[in-house]
mmCIF file of the N, C-alpha and C atoms, coordinates in Angstrom:
data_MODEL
# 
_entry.id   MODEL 
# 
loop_
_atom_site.group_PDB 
_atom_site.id 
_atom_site.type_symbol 
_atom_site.label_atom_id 
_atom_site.label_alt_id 
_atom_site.label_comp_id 
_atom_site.label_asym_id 
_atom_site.label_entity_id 
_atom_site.label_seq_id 
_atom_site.pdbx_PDB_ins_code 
_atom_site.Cartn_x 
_atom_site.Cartn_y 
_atom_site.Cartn_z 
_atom_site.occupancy 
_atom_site.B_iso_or_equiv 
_atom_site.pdbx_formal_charge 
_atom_site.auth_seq_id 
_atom_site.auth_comp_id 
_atom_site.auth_asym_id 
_atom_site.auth_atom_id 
_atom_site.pdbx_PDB_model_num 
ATOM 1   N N  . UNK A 1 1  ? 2.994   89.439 8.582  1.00 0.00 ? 1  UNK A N  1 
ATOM 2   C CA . UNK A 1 1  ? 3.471   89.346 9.942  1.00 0.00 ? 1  UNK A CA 1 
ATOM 3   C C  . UNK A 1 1  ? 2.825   88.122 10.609 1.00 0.00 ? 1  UNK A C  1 
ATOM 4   N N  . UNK A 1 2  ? 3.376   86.888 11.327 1.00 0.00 ? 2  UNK A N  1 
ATOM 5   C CA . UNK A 1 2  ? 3.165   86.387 11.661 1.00 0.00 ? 2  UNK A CA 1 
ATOM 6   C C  . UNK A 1 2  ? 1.988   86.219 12.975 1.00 0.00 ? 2  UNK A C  1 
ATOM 7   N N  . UNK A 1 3  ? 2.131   87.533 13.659 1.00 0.00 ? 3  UNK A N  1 
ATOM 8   C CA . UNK A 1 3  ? 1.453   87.571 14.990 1.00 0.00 ? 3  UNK A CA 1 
ATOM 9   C C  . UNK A 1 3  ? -0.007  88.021 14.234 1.00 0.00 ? 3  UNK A C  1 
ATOM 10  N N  . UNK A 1 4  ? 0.005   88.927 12.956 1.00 0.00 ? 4  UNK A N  1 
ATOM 11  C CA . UNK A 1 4  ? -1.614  89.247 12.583 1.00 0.00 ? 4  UNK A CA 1 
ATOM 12  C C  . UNK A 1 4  ? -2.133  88.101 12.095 1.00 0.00 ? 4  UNK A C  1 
ATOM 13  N N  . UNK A 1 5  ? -1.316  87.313 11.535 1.00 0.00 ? 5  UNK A N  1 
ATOM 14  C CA . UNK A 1 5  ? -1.852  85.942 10.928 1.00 0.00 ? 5  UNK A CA 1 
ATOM 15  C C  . UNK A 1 5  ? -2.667  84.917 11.868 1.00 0.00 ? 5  UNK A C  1 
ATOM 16  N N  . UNK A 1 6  ? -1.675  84.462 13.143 1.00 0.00 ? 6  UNK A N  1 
ATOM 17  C CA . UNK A 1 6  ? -1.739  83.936 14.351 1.00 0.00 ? 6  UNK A CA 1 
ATOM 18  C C  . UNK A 1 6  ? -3.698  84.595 14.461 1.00 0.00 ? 6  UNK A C  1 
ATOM 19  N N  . UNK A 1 7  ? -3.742  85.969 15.027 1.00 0.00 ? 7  UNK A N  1 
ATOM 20  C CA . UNK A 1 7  ? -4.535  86.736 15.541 1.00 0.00 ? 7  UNK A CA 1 
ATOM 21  C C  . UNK A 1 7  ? -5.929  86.805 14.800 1.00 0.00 ? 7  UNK A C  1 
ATOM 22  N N  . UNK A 1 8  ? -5.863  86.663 13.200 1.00 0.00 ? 8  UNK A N  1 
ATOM 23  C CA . UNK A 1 8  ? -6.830  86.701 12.601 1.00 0.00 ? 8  UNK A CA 1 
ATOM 24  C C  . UNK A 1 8  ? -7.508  85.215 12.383 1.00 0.00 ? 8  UNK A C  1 
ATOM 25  N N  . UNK A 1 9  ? -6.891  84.449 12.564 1.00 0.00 ? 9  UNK A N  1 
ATOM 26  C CA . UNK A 1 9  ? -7.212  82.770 13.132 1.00 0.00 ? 9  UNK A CA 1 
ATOM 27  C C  . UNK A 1 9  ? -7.763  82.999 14.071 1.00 0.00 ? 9  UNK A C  1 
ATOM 28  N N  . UNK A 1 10 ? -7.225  82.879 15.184 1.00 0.00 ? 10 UNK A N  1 
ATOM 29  C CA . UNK A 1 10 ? -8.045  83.109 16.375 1.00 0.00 ? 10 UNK A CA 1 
ATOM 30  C C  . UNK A 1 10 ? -8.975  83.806 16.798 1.00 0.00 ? 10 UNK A C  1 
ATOM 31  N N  . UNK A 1 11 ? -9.142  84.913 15.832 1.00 0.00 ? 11 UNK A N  1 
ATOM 32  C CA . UNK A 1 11 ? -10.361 85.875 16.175 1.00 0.00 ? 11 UNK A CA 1 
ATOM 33  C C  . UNK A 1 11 ? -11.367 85.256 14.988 1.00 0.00 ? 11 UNK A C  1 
ATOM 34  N N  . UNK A 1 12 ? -10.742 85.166 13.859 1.00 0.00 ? 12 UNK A N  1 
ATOM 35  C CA . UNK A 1 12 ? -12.147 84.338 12.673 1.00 0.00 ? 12 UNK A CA 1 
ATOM 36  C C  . UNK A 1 12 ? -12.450 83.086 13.096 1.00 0.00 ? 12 UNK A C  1 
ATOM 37  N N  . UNK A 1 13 ? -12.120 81.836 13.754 1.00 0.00 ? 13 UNK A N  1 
ATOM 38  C CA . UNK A 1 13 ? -12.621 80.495 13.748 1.00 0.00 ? 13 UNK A CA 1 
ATOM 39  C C  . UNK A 1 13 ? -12.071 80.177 15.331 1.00 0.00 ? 13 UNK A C  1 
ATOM 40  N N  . UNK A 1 14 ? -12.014 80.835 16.252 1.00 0.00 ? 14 UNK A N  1 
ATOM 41  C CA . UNK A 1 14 ? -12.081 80.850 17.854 1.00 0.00 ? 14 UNK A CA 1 
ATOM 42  C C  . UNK A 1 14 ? -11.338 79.928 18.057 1.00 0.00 ? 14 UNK A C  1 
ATOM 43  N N  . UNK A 1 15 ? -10.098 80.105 17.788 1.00 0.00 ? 15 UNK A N  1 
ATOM 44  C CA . UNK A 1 15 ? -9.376  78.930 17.277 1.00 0.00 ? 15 UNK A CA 1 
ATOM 45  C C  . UNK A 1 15 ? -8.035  78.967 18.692 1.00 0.00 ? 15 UNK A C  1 
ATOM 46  N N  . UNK A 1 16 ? -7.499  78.085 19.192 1.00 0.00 ? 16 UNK A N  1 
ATOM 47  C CA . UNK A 1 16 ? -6.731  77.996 20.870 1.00 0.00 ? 16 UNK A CA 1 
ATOM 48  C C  . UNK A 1 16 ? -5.615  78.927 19.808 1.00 0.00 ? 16 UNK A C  1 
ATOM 49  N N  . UNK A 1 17 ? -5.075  79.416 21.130 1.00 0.00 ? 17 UNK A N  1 
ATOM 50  C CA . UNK A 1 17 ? -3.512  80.002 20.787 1.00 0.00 ? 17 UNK A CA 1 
ATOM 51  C C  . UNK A 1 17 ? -2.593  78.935 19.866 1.00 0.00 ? 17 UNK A C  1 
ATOM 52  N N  . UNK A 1 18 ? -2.324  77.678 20.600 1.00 0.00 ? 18 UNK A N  1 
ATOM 53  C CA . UNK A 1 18 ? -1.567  76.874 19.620 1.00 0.00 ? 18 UNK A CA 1 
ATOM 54  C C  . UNK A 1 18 ? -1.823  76.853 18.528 1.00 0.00 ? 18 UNK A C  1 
ATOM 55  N N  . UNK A 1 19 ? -2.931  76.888 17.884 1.00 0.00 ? 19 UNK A N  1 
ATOM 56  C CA . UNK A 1 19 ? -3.255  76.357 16.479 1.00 0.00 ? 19 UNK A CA 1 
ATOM 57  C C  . UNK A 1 19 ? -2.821  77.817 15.903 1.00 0.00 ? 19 UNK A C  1 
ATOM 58  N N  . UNK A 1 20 ? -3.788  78.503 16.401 1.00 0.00 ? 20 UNK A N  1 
ATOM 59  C CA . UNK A 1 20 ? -3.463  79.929 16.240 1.00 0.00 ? 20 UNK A CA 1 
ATOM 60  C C  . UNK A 1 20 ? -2.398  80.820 15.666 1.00 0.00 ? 20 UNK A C  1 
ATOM 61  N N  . UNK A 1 21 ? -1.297  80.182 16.641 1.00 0.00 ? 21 UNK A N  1 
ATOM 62  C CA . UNK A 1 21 ? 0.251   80.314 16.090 1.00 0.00 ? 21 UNK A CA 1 
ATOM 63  C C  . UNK A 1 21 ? 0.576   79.584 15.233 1.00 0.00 ? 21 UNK A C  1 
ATOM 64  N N  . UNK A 1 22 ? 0.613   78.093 15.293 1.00 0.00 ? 22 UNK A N  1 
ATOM 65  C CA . UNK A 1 22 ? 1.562   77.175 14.051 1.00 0.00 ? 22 UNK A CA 1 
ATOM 66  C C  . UNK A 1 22 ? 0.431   77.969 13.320 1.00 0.00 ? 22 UNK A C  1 
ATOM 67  N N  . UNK A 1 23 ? -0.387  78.030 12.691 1.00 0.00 ? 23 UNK A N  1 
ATOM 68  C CA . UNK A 1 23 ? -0.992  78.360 11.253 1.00 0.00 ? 23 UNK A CA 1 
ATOM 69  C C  . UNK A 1 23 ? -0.793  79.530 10.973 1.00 0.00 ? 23 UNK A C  1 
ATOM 70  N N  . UNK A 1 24 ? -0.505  80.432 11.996 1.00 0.00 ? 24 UNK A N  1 
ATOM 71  C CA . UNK A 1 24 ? -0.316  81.464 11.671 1.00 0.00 ? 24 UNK A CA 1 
ATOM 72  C C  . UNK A 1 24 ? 1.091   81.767 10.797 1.00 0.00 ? 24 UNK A C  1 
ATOM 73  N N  . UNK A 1 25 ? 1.765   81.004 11.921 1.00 0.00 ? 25 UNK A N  1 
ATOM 74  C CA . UNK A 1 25 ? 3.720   80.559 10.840 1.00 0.00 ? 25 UNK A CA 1 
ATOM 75  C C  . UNK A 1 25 ? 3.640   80.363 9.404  1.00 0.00 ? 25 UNK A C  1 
ATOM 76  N N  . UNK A 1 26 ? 2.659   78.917 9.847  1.00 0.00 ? 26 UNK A N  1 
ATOM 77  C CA . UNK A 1 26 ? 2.703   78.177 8.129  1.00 0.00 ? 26 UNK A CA 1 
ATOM 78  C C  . UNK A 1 26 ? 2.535   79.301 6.986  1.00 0.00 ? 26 UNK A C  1 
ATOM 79  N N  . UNK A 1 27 ? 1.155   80.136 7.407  1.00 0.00 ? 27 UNK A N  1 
ATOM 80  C CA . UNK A 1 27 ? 0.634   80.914 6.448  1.00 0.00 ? 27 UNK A CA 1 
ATOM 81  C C  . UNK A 1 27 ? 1.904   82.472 6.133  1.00 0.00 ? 27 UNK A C  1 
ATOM 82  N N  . UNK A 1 28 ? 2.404   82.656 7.053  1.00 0.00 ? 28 UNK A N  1 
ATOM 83  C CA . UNK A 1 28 ? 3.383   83.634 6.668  1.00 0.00 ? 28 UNK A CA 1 
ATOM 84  C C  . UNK A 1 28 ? 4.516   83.094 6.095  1.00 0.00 ? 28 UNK A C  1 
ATOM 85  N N  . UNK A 1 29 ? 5.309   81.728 6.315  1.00 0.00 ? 29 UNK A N  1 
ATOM 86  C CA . UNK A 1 29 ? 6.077   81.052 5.700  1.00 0.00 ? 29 UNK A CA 1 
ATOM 87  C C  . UNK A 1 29 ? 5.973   80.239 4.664  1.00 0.00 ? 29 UNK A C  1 
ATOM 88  N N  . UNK A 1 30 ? 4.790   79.961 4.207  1.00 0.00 ? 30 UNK A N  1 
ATOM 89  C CA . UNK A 1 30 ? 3.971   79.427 3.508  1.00 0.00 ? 30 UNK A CA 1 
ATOM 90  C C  . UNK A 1 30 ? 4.988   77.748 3.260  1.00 0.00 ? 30 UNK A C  1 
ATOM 91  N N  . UNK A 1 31 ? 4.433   77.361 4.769  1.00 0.00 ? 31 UNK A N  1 
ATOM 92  C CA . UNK A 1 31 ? 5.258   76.482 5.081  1.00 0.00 ? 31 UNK A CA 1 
ATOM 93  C C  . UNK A 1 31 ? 3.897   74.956 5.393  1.00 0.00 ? 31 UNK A C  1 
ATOM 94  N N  . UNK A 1 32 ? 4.494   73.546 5.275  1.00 0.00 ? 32 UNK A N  1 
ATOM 95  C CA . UNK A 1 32 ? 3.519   72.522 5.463  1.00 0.00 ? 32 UNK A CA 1 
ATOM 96  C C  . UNK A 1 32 ? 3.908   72.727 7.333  1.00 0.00 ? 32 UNK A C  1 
ATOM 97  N N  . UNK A 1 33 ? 2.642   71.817 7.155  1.00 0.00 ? 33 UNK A N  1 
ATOM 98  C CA . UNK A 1 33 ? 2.721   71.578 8.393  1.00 0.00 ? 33 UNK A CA 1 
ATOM 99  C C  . UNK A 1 33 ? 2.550   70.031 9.197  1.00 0.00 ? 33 UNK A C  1 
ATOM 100 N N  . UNK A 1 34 ? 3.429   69.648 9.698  1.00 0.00 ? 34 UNK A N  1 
ATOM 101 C CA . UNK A 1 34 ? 3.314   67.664 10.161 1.00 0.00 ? 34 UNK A CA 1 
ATOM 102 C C  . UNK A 1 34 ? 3.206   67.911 11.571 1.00 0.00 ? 34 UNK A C  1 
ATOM 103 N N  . UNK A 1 35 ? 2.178   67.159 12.028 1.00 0.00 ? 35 UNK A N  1 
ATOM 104 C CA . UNK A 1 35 ? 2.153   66.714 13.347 1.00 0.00 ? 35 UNK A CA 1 
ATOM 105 C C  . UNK A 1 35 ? 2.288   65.112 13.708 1.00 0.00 ? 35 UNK A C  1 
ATOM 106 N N  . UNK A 1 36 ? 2.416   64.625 14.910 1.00 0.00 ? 36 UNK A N  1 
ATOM 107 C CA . UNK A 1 36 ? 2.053   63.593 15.403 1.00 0.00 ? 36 UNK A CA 1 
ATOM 108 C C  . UNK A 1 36 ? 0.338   63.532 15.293 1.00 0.00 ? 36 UNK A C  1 
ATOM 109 N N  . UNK A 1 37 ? 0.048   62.325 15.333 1.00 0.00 ? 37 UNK A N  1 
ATOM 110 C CA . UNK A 1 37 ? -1.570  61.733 15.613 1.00 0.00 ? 37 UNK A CA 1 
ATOM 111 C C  . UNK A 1 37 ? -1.715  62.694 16.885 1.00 0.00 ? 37 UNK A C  1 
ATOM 112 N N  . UNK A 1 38 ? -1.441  62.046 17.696 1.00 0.00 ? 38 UNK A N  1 
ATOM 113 C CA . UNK A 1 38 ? -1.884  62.564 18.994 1.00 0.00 ? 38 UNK A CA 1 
ATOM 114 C C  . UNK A 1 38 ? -1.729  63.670 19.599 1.00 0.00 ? 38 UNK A C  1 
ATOM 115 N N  . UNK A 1 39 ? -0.993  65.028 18.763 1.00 0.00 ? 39 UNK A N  1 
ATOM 116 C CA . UNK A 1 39 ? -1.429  66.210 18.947 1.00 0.00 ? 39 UNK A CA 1 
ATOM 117 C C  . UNK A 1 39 ? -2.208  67.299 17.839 1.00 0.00 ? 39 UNK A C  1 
ATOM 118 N N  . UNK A 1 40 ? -2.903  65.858 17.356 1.00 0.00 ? 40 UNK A N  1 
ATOM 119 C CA . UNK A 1 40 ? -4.100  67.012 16.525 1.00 0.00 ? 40 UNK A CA 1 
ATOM 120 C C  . UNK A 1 40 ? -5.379  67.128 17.300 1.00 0.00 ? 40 UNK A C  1 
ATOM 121 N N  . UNK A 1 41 ? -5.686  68.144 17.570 1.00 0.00 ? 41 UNK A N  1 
ATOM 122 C CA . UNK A 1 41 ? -7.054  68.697 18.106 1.00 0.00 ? 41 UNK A CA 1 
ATOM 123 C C  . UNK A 1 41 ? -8.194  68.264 17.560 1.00 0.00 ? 41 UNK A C  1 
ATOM 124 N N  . UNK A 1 42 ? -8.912  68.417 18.471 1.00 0.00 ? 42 UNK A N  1 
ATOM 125 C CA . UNK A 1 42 ? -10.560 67.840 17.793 1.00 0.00 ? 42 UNK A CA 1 
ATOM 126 C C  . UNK A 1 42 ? -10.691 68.405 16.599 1.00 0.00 ? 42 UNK A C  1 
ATOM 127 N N  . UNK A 1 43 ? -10.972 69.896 17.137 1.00 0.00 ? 43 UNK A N  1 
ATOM 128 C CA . UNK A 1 43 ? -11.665 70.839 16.181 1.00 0.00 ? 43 UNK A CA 1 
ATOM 129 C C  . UNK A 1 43 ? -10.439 71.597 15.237 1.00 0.00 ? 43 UNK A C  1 
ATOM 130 N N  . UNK A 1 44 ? -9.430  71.263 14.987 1.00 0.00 ? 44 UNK A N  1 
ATOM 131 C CA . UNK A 1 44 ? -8.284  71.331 13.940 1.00 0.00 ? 44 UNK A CA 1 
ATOM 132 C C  . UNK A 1 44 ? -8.807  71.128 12.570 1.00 0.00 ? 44 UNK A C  1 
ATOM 133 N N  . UNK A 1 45 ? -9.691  70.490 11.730 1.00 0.00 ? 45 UNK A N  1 
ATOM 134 C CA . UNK A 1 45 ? -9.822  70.038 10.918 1.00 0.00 ? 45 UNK A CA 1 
ATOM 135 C C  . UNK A 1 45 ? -9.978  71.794 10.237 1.00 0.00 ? 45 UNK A C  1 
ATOM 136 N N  . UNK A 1 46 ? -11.563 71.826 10.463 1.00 0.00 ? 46 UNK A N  1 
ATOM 137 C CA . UNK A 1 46 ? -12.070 73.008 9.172  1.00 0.00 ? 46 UNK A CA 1 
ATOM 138 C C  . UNK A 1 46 ? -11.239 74.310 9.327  1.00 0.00 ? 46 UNK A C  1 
ATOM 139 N N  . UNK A 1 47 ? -10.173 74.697 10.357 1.00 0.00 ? 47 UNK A N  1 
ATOM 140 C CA . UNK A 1 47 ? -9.643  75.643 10.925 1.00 0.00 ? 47 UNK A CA 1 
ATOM 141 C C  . UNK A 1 47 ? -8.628  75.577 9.675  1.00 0.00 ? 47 UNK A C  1 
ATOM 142 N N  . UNK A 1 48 ? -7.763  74.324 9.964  1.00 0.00 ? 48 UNK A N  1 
ATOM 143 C CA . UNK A 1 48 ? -6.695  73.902 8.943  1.00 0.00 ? 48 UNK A CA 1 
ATOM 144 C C  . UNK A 1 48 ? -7.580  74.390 7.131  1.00 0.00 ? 48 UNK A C  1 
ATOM 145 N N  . UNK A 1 49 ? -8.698  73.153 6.854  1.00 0.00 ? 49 UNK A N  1 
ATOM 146 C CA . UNK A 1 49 ? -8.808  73.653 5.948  1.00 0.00 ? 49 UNK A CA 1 
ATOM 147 C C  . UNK A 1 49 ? -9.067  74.848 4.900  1.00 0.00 ? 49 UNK A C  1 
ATOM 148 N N  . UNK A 1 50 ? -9.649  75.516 5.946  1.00 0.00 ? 50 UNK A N  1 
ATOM 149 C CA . UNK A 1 50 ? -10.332 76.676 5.383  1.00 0.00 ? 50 UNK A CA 1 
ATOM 150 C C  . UNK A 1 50 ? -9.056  78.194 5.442  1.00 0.00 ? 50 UNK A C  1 
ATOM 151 N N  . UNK A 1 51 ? -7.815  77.406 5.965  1.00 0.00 ? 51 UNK A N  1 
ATOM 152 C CA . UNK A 1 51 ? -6.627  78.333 5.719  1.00 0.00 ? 51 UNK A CA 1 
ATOM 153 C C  . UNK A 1 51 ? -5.901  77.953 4.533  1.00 0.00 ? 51 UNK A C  1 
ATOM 154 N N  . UNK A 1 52 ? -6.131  77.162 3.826  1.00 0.00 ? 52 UNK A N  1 
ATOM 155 C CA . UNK A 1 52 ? -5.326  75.571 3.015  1.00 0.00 ? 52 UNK A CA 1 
ATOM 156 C C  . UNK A 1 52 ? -4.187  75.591 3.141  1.00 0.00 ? 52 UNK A C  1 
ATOM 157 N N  . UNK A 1 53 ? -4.016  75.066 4.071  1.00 0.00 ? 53 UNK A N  1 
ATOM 158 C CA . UNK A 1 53 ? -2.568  74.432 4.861  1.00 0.00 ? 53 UNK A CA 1 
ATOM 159 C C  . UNK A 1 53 ? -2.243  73.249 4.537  1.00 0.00 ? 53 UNK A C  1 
ATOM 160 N N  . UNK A 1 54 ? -1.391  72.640 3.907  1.00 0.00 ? 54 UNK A N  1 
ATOM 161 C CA . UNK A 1 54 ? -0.645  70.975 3.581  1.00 0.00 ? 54 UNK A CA 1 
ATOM 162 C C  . UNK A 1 54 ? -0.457  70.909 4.687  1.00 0.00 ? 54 UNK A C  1 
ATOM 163 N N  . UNK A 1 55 ? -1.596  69.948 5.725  1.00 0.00 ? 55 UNK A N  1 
ATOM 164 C CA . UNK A 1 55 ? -1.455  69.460 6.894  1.00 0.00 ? 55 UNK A CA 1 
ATOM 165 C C  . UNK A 1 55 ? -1.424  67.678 7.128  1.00 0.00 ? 55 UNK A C  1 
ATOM 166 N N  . UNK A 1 56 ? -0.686  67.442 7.322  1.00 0.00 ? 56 UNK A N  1 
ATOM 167 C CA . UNK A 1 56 ? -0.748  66.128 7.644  1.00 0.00 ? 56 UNK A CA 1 
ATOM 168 C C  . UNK A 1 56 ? -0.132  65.177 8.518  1.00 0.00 ? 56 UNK A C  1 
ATOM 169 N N  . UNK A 1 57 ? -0.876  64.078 9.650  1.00 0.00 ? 57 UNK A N  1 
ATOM 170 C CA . UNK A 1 57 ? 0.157   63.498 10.742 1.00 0.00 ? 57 UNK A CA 1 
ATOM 171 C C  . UNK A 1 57 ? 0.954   62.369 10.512 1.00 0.00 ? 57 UNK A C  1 
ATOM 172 N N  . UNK A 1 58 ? 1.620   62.762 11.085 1.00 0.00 ? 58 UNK A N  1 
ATOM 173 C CA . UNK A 1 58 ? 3.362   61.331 10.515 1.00 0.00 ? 58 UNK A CA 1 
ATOM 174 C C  . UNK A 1 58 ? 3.280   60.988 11.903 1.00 0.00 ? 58 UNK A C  1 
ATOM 175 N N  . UNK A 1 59 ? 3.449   59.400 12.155 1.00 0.00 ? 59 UNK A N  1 
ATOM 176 C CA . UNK A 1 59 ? 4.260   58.600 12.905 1.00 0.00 ? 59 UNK A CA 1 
ATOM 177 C C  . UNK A 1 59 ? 5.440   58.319 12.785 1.00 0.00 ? 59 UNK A C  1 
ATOM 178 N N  . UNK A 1 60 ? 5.988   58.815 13.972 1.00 0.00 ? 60 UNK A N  1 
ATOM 179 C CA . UNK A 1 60 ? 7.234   58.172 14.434 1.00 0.00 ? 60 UNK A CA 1 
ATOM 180 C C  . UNK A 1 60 ? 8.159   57.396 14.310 1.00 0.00 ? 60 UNK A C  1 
# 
């Protein structure tokens, strides 16, 4: 289920709602995930890794 996924992010690595959710998606869809540069979060990195998510930012 997507929302326990979301929920167990955010409660294991205090992680914002946004991130919270897309990883939570990815991990139930077992889906990559692309952002822009400029909406990756500081603290995104070990959150991402330690879910192992194919994360990576594309320009435009």
């Amino acid at each position: 289920m997507i929302i326990a996924e979301a929920v167990r992010i955010a409660v294991e690595h205090r992680a914002n709602l946004l991130l919270a959710e897309m990883l939570g998606a990815a991990i139930y869809h077992r889906a990559s995930v692309r952002v822009t540069p400029n909406n990756i979060g500081k603290t995104w990195d070990p959150v991402i890794q330690s879910a192992g998510i194919d994360f990576a930012a594309v320009d435009l």
